[in-house]
C-alpha positions as CSV (number, residue, x, y, z in Angstrom):
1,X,-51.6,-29.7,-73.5
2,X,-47.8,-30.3,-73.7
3,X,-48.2,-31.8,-77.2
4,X,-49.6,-29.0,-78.3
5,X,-47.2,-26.7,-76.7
6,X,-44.0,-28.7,-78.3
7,X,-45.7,-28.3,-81.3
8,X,-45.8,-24.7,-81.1
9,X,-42.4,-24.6,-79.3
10,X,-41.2,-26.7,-82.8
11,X,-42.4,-24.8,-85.7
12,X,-41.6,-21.2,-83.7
13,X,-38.0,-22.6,-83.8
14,X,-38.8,-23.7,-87.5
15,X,-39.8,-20.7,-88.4
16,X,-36.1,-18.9,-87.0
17,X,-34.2,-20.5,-89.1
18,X,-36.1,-20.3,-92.7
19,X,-37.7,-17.2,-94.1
20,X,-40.0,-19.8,-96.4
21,X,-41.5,-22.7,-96.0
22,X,-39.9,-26.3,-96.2
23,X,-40.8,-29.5,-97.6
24,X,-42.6,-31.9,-95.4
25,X,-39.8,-33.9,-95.3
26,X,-37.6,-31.3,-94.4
27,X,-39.7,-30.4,-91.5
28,X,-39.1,-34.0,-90.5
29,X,-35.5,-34.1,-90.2
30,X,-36.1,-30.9,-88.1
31,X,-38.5,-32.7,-86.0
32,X,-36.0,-35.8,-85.5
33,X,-33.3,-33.2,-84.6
34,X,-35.1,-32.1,-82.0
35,X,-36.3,-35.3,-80.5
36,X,-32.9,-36.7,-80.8
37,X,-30.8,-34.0,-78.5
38,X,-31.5,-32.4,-75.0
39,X,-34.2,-29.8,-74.7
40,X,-32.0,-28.0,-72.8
41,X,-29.6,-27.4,-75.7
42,X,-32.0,-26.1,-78.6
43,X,-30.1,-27.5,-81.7
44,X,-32.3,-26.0,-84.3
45,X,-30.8,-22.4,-83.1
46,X,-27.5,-23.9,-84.4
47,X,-29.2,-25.4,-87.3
48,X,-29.5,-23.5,-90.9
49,X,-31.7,-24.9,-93.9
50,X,-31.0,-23.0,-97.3
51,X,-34.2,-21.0,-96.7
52,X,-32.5,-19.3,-93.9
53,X,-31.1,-16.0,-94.9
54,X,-27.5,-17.0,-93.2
55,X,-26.9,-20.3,-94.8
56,X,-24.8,-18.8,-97.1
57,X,-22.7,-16.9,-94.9
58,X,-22.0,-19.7,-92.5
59,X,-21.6,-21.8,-95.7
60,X,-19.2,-19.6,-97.2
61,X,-17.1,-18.5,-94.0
62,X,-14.6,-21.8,-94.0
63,X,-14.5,-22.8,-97.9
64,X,-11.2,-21.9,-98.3
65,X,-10.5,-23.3,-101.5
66,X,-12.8,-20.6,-104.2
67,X,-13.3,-24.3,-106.4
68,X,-15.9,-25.4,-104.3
69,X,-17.5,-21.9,-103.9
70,X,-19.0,-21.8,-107.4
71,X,-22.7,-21.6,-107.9
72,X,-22.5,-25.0,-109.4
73,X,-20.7,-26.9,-106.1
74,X,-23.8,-29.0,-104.5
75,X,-24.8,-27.3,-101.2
76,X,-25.8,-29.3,-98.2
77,X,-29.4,-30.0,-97.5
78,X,-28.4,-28.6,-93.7
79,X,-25.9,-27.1,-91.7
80,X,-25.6,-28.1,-88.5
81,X,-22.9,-26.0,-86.1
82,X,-23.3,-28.2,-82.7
83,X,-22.3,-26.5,-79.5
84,X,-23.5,-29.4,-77.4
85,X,-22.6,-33.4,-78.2
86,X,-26.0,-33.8,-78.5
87,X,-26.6,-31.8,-81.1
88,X,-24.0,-34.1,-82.9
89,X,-25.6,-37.4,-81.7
90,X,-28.5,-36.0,-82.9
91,X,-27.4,-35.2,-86.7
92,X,-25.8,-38.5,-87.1
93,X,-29.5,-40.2,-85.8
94,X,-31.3,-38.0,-87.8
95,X,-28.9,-38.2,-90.9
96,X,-28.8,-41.9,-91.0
97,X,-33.0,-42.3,-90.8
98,X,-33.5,-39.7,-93.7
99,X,-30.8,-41.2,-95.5
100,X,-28.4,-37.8,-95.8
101,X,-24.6,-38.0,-96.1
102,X,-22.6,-36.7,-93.4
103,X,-20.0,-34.1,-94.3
104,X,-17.5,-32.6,-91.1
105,X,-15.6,-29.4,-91.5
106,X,-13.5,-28.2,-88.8
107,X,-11.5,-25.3,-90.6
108,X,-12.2,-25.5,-93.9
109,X,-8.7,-26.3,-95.5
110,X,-9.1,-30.0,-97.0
111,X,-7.7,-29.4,-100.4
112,X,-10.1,-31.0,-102.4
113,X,-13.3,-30.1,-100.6
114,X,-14.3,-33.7,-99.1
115,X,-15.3,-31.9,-96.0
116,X,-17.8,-30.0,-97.1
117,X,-18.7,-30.7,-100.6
118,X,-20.9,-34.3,-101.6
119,X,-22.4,-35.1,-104.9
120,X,-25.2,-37.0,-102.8
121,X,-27.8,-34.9,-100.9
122,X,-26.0,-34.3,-97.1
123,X,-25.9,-32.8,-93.9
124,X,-22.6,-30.4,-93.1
125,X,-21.8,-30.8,-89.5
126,X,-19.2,-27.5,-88.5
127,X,-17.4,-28.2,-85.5
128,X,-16.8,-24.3,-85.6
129,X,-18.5,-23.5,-82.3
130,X,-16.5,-26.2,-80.4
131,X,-13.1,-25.0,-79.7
132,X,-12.2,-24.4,-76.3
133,X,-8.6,-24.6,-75.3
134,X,-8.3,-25.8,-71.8
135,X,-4.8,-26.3,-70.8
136,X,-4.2,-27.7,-67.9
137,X,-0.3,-26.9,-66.7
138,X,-0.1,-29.5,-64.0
139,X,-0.2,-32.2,-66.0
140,X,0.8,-30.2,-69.1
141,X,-2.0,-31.4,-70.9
142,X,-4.6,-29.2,-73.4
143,X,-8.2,-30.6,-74.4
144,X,-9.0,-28.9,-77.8
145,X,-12.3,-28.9,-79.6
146,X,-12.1,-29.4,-82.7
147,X,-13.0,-26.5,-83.9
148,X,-10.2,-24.7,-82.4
149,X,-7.7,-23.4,-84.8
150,X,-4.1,-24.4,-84.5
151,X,-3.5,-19.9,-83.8
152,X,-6.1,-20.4,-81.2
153,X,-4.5,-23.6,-79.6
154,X,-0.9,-22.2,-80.2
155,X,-2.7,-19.0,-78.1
156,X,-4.0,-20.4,-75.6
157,X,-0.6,-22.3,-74.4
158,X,1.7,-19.3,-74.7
159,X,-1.1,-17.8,-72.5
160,X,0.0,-19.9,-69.8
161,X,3.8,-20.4,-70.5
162,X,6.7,-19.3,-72.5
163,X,8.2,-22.8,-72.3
164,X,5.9,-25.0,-73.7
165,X,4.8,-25.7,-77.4
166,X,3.0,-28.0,-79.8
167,X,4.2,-29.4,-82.9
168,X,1.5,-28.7,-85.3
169,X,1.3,-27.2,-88.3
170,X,2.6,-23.5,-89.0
171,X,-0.7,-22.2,-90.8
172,X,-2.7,-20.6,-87.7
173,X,-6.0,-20.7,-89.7
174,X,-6.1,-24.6,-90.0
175,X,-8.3,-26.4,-87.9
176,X,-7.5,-28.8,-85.5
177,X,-10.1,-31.6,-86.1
178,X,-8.7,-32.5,-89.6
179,X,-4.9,-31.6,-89.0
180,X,-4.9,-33.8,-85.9
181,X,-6.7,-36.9,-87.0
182,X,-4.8,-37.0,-90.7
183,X,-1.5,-37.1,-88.5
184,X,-0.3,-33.5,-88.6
185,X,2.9,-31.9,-88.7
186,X,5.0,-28.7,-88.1
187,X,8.4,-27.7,-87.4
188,X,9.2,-29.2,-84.4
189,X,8.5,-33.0,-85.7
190,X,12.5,-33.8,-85.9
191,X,12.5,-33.1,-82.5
192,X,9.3,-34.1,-81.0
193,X,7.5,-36.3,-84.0
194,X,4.2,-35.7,-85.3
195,X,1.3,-34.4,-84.4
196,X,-0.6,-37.4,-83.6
197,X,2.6,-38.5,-81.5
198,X,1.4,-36.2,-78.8
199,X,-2.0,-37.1,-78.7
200,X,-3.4,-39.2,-75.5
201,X,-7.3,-39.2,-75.7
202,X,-10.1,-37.9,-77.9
203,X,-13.4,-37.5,-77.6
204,X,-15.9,-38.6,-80.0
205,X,-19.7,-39.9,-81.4
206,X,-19.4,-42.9,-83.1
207,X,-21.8,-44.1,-85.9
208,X,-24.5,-45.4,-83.1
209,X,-24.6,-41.8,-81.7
210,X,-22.7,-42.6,-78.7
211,X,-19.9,-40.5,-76.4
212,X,-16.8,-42.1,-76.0
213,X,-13.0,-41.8,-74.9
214,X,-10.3,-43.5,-75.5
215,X,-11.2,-45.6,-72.5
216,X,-14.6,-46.9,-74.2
217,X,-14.0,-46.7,-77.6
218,X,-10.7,-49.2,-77.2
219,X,-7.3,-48.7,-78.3
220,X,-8.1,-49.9,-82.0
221,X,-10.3,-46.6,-82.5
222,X,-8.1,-44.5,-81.0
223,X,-4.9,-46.1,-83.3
224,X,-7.7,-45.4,-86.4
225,X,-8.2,-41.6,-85.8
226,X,-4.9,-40.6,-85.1
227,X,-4.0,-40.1,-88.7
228,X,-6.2,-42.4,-90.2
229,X,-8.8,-39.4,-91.1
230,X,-11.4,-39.5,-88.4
231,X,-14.4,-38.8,-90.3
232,X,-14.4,-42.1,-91.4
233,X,-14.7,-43.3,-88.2
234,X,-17.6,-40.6,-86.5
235,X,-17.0,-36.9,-85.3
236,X,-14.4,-36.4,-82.9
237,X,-15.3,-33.5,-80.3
238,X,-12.0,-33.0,-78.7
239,X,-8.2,-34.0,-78.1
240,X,-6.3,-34.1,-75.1
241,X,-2.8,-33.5,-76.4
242,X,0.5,-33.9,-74.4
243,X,2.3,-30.3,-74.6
244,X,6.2,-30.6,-75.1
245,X,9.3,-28.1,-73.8
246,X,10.6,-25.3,-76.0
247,X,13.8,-23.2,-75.1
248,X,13.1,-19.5,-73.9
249,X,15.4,-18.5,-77.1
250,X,14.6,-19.9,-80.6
251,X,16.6,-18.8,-84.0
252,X,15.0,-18.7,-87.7
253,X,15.7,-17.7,-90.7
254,X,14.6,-17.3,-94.3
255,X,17.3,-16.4,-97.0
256,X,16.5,-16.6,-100.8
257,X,18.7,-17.8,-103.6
258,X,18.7,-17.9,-107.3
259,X,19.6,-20.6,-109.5
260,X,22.5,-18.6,-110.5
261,X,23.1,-17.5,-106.8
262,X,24.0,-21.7,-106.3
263,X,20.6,-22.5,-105.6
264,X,20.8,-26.2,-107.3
265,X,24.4,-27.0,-105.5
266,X,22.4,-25.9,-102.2
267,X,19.3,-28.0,-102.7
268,X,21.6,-31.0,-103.7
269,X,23.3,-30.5,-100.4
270,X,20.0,-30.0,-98.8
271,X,18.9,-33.4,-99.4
272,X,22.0,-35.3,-97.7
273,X,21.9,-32.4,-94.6
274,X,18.4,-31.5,-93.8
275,X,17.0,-35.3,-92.6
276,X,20.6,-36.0,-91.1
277,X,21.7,-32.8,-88.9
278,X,20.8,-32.1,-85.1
279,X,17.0,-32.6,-84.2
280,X,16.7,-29.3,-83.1
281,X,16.7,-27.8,-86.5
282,X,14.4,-28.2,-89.7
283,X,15.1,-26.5,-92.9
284,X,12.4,-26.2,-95.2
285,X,13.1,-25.2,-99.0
286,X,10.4,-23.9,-100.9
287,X,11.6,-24.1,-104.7
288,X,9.4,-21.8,-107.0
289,X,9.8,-20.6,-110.9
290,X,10.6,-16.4,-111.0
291,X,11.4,-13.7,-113.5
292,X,13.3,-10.5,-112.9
293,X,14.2,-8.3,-115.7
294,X,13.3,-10.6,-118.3
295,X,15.3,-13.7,-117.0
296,X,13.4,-16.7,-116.3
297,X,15.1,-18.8,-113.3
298,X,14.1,-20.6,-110.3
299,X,14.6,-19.6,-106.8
300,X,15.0,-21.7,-103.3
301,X,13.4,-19.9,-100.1
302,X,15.1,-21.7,-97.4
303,X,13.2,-21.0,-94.1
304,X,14.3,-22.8,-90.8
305,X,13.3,-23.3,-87.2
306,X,16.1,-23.6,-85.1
307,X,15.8,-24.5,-81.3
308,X,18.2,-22.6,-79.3
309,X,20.4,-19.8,-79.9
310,X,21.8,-18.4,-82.8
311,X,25.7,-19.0,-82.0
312,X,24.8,-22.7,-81.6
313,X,23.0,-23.0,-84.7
314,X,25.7,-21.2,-87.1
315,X,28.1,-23.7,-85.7
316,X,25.7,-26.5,-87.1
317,X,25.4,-24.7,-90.1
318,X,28.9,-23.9,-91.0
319,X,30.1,-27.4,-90.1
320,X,27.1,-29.3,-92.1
321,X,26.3,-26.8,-94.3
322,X,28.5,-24.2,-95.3
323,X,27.1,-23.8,-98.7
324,X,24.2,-22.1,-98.0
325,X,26.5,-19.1,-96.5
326,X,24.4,-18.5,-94.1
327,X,25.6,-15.5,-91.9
328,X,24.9,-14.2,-88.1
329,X,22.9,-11.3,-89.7
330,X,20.2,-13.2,-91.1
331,X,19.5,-15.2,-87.7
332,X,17.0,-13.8,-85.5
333,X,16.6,-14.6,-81.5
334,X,12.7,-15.4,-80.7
335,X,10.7,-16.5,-78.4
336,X,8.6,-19.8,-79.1
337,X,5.3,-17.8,-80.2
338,X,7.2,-15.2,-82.4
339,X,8.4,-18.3,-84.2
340,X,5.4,-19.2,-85.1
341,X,3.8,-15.9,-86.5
342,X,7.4,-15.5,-88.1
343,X,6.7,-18.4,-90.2
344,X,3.1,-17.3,-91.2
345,X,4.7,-14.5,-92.8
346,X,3.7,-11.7,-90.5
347,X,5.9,-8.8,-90.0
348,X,8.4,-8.5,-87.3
349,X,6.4,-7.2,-83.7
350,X,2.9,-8.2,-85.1
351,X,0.9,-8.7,-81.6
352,X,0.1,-12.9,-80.8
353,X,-3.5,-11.3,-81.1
354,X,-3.3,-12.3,-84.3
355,X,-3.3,-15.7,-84.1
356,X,-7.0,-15.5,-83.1
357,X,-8.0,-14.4,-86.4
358,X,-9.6,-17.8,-87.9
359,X,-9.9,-16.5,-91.4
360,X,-6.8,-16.1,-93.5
361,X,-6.1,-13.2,-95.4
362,X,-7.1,-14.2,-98.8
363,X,-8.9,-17.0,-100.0
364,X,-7.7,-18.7,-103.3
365,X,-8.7,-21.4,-105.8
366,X,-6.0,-24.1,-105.2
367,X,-5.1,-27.4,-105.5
368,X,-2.2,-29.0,-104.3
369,X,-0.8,-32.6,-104.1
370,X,2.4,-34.8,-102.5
371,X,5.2,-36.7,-102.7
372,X,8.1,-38.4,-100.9
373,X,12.0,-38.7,-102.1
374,X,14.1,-41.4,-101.1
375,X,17.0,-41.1,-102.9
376,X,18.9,-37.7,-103.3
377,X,17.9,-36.3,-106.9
378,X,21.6,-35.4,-108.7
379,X,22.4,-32.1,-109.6
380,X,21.4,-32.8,-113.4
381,X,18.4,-34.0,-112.5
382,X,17.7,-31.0,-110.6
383,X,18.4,-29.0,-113.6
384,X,15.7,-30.7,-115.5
385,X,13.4,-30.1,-113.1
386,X,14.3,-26.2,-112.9
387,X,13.5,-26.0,-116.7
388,X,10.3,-27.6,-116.2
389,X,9.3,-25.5,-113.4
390,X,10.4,-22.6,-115.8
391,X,8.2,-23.8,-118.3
392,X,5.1,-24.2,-116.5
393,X,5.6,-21.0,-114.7
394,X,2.9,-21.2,-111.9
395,X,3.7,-24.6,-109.8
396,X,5.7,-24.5,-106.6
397,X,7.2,-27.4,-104.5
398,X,8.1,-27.0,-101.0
399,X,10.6,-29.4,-99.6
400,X,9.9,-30.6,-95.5
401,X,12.9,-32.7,-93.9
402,X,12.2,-36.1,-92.6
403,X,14.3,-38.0,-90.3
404,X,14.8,-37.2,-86.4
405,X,12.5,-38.2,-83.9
406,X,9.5,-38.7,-86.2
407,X,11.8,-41.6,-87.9
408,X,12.4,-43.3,-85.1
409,X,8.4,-44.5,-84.2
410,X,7.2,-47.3,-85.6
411,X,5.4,-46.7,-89.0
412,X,2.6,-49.4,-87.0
413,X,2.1,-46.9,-84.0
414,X,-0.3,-44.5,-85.7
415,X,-2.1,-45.2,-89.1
416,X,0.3,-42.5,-90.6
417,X,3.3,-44.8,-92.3
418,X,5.4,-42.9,-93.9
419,X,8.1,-42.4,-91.4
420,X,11.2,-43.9,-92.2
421,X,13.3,-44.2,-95.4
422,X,12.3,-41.0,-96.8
423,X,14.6,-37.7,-96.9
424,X,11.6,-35.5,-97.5
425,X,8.4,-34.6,-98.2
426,X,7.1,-32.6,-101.1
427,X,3.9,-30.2,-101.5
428,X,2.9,-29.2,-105.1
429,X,1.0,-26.4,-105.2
430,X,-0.3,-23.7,-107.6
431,X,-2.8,-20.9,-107.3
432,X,-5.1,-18.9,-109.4
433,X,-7.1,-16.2,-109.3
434,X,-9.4,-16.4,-112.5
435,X,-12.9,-17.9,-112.3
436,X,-14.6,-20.7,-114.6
437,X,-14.0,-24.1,-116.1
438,X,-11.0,-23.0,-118.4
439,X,-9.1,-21.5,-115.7
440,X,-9.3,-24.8,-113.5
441,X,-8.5,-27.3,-116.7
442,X,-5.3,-24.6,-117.3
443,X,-4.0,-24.5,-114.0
444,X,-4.6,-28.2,-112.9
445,X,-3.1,-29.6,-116.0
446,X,0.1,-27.9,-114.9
447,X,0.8,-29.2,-111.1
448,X,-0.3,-32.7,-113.0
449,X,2.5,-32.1,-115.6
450,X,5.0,-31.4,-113.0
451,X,3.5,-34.2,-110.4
452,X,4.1,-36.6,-113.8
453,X,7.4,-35.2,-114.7
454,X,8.6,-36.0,-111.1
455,X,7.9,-39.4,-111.1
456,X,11.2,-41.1,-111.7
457,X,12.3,-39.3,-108.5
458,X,10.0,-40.5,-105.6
459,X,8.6,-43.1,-103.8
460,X,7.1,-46.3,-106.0
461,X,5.0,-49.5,-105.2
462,X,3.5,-47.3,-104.0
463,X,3.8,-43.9,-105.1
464,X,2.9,-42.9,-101.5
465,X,1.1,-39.7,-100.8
466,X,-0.1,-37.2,-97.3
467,X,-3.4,-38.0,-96.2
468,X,-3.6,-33.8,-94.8
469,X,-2.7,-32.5,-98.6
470,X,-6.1,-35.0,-100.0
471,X,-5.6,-35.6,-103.6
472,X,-8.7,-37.1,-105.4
473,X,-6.5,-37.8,-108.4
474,X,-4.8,-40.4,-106.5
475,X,-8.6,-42.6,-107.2
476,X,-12.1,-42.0,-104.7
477,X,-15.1,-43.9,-103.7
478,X,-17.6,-44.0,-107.0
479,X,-20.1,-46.3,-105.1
480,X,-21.3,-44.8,-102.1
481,X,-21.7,-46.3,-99.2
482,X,-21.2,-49.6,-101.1
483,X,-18.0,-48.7,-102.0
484,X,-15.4,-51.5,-102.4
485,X,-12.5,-52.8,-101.0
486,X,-10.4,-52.9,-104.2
487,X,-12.0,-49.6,-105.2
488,X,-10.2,-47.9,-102.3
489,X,-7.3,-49.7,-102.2
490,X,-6.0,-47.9,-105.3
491,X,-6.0,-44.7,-103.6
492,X,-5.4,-46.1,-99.5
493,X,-2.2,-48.0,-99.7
494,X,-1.0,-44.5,-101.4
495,X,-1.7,-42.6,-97.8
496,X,-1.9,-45.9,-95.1
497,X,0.4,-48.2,-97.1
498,X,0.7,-51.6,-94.5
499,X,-1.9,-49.9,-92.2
500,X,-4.7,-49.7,-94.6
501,X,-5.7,-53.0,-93.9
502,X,-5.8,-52.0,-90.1
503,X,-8.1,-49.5,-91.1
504,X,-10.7,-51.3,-92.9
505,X,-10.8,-54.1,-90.0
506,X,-11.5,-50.9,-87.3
507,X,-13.9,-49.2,-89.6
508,X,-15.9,-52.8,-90.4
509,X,-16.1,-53.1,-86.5
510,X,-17.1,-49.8,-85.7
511,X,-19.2,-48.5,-88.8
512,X,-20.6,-51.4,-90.5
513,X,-23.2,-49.6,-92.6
514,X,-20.6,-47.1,-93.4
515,X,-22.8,-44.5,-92.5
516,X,-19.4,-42.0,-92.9
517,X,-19.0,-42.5,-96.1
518,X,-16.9,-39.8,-98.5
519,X,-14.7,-40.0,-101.5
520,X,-12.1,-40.9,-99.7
521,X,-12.8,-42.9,-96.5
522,X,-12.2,-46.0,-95.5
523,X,-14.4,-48.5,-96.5
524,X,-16.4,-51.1,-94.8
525,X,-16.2,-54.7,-95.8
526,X,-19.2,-55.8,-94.3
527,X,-21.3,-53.2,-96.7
528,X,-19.4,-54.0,-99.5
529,X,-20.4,-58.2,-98.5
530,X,-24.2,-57.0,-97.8
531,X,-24.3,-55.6,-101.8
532,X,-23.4,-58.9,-103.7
């Protein structure tokens, strides 16, 4: 009689979440979902098949880059949007004995669609229904789900006080599953260090389907997903991160000039200043082509976090960098959390409300890729690369200031490297609006044209890149699960440099099979061994 009644319990949960029929082996996945996580916690309510009239909206409502939103972008064979571990234990089970690749989104924002997008058939696991925000001002410690986004995190501690932040990143909308376990940084990291810096335990389901923390999984996981990418490594639930102090009083400001307003003389000084000057302050410089009146030029958005007052920072500025001519008008006094919507571009007074809103305001088709400078880039040079902006019109680069406290960790401590001998960072990025195949060979052939023209000024052997800003030019996984050593090499040393190697060894011990498998995780050698 209770067989009978799971049955009937089954297919009426079957039959919520499609409006047609499925095929038999379809139903069987559904039935190993439901044998593999608690009855308590019905997964296949959080479970949509393409059948089911909302698989396109919950699809749809974290693709944030409109390339992998055509008709022609492979969907998954099921989405699965846990809000219990076992509903994750049980995907991973369920996707390994029906052979489905696992894909895991958190926000949405990997450039290049690796979290939600697979050539193979695959299961999308959204974390979007885990992220609480539990901070715990005792110990001044917050566990976040990964689902959370970084408004909701950034939220949630201002809730509780007006002297504590979290150096993250500065778009609210980004989740905090992806940003935190591909290192992560923000505008406090030259004077608290990255992200993954701040990080003291995770929860996660490894490849086996098991719950662990930092205690079981042992210190080698724990280095691995703190900026080495965690979905190669299983799903990770939830971080316990170490809040840090902010002043009651912070100062930005964001002031604009034109190539014949002295921009290149003030990007050249930039470069010796920003990495160099008190840790309290980052200056970022966001360098992009314009036209006014019919003249083409190229203007530099300087945009700064400063933290402490305003006197105290235009004595900084007029002692180690004067050329800007920066003035006490353009300063404005904040608190910590006005900071941040300031530098998500919201108007002056807009309520912290906002920074519950998970979906940004537009959506775009985009791609976007890195580099890192070592040496200052002259004048001249700077000139040339003006002209070429010019020419291409569309790309932008944003410059982000190294040096300070994230400089002074070991580039061994986490799996994220690239920490000292670099001035500063740089994000390529264009944008377009038009649909179809010819609008995406346009536009990417020109942040490839500038990305080529640039090379003489960057990093080399290698030419290193940001594991957040993924680049699948830099080379991918063609072979699947089998995918080689050498094969990812090209592409790891470029993000992990030294630490790659680290990686594969924790990724060999922990996933074997290389059950999480994508075009850009790390591989496993003892797959790669089992193929020959």
């Amino acid at each position: 009689m209770k067989s009978k009644f799971f049955i009937f319990h089954l297919w009426s949960l079957i039959s919520m979440i499609n409006s047609t029929p499925l095929h038999e082996e379809d139903d069987d996945f559904l039935h190993c979902l439901t044998q593999n996580s608690d009855p308590s916690q019905p997964i296949l309510s959080v479970t949509y098949a393409p059948t089911n009239s909302s698989f396109s909206s919950v699809l749809e409502s974290y693709i944030r880059n409109l390339r992998f939103a055509t008709p022609a972008t492979r969907k998954p064979s099921f989405i699965i949007t846990p809000t219990h571990f076992s509903h994750v234990q049980a995907a991973i089970i369920c996707a390994r004995s029906h052979d489905f690749q696992i894909r895991i989104r958190s926000g949405g924002h990997d450039y290049d669609g690796l979290s939600y997008v697979s050539e193979f058939p695959f299961v999308l696991i959204d974390m979007f229904n885990l992220r609480s925000v539990d901070v715990d001002m005792e110990t001044e410690t917050v566990w976040v789900g990964s689902g959370a986004t970084l408004g909701e995190v950034y939220y949630g501690i201002y809730e509780k006080s007006k002297i504590h932040g979290f150096p993250a990143g500065v778009c609210p909308t980004v989740g905090a599953g992806g940003h935190f376990s591909g290192a992560g940084y923000g505008n406090m990291m030259r004077k608290y260090g990255l992200t993954v810096d701040q990080i003291v335990d995770a929860k996660m389901i490894d490849a086996y389907g098991r719950l662990l923390d930092r205690e079981s999984m042992g210190e080698d996981l724990f280095w691995a997903i703190r900026g080495g990418g965690g979905a190669s490594f299983g799903v990770i639930l939830s971080w316990k991160i170490k809040l840090v102090r902010v002043p009651e009083i912070v100062t930005v400001f964001k002031v604009e000039r034109t190539v014949e307003e002295g921009a290149t003389e003030m990007v050249h000084k930039w470069q010796h200043v920003a990495s160099q000057t008190d840790n309290d302050l980052f200056i970022r410089v966001v360098v992009m082509p314009s036209e006014k009146k019919g003249l083409k030029t190229v203007k530099a958005k300087f945009v700064t976090l400063f933290l402490g007052s305003a006197d105290r920072l235009m004595g900084i500025m007029n002692q180690s960098f004067p050329e800007l001519g920066l003035q006490i008008h353009d300063c404005k006094e904040m608190n910590w959390i006005e900071s941040v919507l300031f530098w998500s571009n919201y108007p002056m007074g807009t309520s912290t409300q906002v920074l519950l809103d998970r979906m940004p305001s537009s959506e775009k088709f985009l791609k976007k890729k890195s580099d890192y400078v070592q040496r200052p880039i002259s004048i001249g040079d700077l000139e040339g690369i003006w002209k070429k902006m010019m020419e291409l019109k569309k790309p932008v680069m944003t410059f982000n200031p190294y040096g300070g406290r994230m400089s002074e960790i070991s580039e061994f401590e986490t799996p994220f490297p690239h920490r000292e001998g670099n001035l500063y960072k740089i994000q390529y990025s264009v944008n377009w609006k038009e649909e179809g195949n010819d609008a995406d060979a346009h536009y990417l052939s020109l942040i490839r044209n500038l990305y080529d023209y640039m090379t003489p000024y960057v990093s080399e052997s290698p030419r290193s890149s940001y594991l957040n800003y993924r680049d699948v030019d830099l080379g991918i996984n063609e072979n699947g699960r089998r995918s080689s050593y050498s094969e990812a090499n090209i592409w790891g040393t470029k993000y992990f440099k030294g630490n790659f190697d680290r990686l594969v060894r924790v990724k060999t011990s922990v996933d074997p099979d290389n059950l999480f498998w994508y075009e850009q995780s790390i591989p496993s050698i003892a797959t790669f061994a089992d193929s020959k």
